[in-house]
N, C-alpha and C positions, 0 to 999 in steps of 0.2 A: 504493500500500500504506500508506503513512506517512498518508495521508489517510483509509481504512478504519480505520486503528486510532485515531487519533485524534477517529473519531466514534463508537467502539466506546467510548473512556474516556468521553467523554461522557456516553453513554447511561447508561453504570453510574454514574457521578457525579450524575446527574439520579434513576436509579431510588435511590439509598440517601439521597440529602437527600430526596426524598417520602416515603420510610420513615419517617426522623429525624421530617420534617411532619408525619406521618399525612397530611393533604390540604391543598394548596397549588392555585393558577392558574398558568397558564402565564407571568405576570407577576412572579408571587413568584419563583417558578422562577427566571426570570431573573435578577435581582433578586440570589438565592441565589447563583448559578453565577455572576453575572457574563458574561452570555450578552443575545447579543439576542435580543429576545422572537418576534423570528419563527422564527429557532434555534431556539428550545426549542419554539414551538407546531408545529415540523418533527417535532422527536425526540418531543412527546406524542400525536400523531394518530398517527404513524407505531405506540410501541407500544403505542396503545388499538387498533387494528387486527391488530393479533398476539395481541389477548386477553393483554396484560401491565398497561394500565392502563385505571381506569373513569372514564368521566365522570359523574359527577354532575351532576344538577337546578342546581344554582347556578353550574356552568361549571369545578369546580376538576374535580382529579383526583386517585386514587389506585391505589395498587397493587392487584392481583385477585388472583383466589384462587389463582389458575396459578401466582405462587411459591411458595404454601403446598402444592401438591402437588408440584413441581418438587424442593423443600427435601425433601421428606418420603421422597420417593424415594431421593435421595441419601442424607440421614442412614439411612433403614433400613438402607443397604449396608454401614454400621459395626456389628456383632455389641455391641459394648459401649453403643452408641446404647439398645439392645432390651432389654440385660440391666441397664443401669444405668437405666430408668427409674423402676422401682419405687422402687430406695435414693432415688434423689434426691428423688422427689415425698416420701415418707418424712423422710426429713431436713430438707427446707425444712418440712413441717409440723413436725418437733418443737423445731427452732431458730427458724420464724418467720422466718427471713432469704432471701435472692435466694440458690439452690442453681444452679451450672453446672458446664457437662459441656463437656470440650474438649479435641481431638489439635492434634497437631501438623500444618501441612499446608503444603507447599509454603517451611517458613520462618516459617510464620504460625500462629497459634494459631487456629482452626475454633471456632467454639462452636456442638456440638451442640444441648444443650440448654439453657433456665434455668426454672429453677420459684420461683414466687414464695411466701414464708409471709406470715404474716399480719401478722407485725408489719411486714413490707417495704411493707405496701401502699400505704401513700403516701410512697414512697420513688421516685423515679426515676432508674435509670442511662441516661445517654445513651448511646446507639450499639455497647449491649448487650444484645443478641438473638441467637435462632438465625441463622446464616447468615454471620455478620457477623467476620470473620477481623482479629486485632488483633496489636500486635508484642507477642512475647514476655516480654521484659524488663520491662513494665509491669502485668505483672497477678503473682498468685499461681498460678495456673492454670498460667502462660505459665513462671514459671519453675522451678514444680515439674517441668515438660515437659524444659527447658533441663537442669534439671540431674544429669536419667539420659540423657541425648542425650551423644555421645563428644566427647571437646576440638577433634575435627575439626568436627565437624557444628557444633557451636555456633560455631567460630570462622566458618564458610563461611557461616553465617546473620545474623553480626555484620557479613560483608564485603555481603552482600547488602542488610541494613537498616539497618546501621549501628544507633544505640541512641537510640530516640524519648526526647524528655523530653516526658514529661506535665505533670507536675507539677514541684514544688522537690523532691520525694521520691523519683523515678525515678532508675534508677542509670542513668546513660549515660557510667562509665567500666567500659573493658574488663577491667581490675582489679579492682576493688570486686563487679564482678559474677560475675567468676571465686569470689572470696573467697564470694558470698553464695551462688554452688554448690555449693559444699564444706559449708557449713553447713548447706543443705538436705538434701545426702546423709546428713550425721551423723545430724541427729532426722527426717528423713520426709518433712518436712511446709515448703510455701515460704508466706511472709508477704508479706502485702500491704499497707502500711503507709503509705495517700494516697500509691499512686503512678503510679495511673491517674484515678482523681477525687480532688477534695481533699474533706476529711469523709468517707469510706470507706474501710474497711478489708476486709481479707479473708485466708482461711487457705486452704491447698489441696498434697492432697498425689495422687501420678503412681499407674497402675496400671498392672502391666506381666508382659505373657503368658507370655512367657518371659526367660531371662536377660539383662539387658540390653536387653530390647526394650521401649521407651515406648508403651502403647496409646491415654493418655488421663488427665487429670486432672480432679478433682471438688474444687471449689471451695463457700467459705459468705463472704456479702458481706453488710455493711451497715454503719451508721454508726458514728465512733467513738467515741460516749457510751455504746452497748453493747459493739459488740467489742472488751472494752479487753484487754490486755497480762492477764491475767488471765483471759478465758472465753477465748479465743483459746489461750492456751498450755495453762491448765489442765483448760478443759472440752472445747472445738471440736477441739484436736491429737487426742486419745483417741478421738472421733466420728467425723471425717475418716479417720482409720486406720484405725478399724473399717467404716466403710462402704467404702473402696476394696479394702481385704482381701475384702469378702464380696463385691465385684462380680469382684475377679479370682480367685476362685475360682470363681464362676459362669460365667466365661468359659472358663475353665481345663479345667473340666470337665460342661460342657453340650453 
């Protein structure tokens, strides 16, 4: 068993650096993981043959289109996936910045969606995509989630992940980040303040179906020579509230 599961992290470790890659060799792979390379050309024939990875004319490989409908299946089974697409695509066009959509799941923050505006376009976040499940504490997303979630729940998730440091910015004491709950619940809205990338900032506030119940947060990200202390507080907080308002009301009563 201990052996099954141990080539099951594997395989997932291999599928999300080719992601990260876009396309890599079965050398690089290695290379990456720290794996020997006949390891890895095991795990890639095996899921090129399951129709998960393609090979390429030059010998690399990448991911196929089977996670894109695999993803697409699951996210549709979130009602607020369906009804927050519009606001979001909306939103990233009229701020121009990386818009995401994301619950809570298992502990871990799910990122449904992200839609990219046009001033973001040559901007790149690493290891931020649909699909892609990150710790709480380190986004704005993650801790507007955190902090309509009950003192039980976030302590049971604190005991389970304990509190990543990303950056010098990330709160990874259990205090500071009680305190920065409390603040969120006051005005609405959780800040992200270079604490999952350094140079990026971000604003994001929870939607929630009924009382007490977290469905999902919608997040605005990019760098912080634009999002200063200023569009964040006085223009993005007003926007962010009014677009999770108008999806939980869509929710609410659709």
């Amino acid at each position: 068993m201990a052996t099954g599961i141990g080539s099951l992290r594997r395989a997932n470790r291999l599928i999300e650096r080719l992601i990260e890659l876009e396309t890599a060799s079965p050398t690089t792979l290695a290379n990456e993981l720290e794996l020997p390379t006949s390891t890895v050309h095991d795990y890639v024939t095996t899921l090129e043959s399951l129709g998960y990875l393609t090979r390429m004319d030059d010998g690399q490989y990448r991911v196929s289109g089977r996670f894109l409908r695999l993803g697409n299946e699951v996210r549709h089974r979130y009602d607020v996936y369906t009804t927050a697409e519009p606001e979001l695509a909306e939103l990233a066009d009229e701020t121009g910045e990386y818009v995401a959509l994301m619950v809570e799941h298992g502990g871990l923050g799910l990122i449904l969606s992200m839609k990219q505006g046009k001033k973001a376009a040559h901007v790149r976040i690493e290891e931020t995509y649909p699909g892609i499940r990150t710790r709480l504490n380190t986004t704005a997303n993650g801790k507007a989630l955190l902090a309509c979630l009950s003192e039980e729940r976030v302590a049971e998730i604190i005991e389970s992940y304990g509190l990543s440091k990303k950056t010098e910015n990330t709160i990874v004491d259990r205090e500071t980040l009680y305190a920065e709950l409390d603040r969120i619940g006051e005005r609405g809205y959780a800040i992200d303040d270079e604490e999952r990338f350094d140079g990026m900032r971000g604003i994001s506030a929870p939607l929630v179906s009924e009382p007490d119940e977290t469905v999902a947060s919608i997040g605005i990200y990019g760098p912080t020579n634009r999002l200063t202390d200023d569009v964040l507080h006085e223009t993005f907080s007003d926007r962010i509230l009014q677009v999770t308002n108008v999806v939980q009301v869509n929710l609410t009563y659709s």
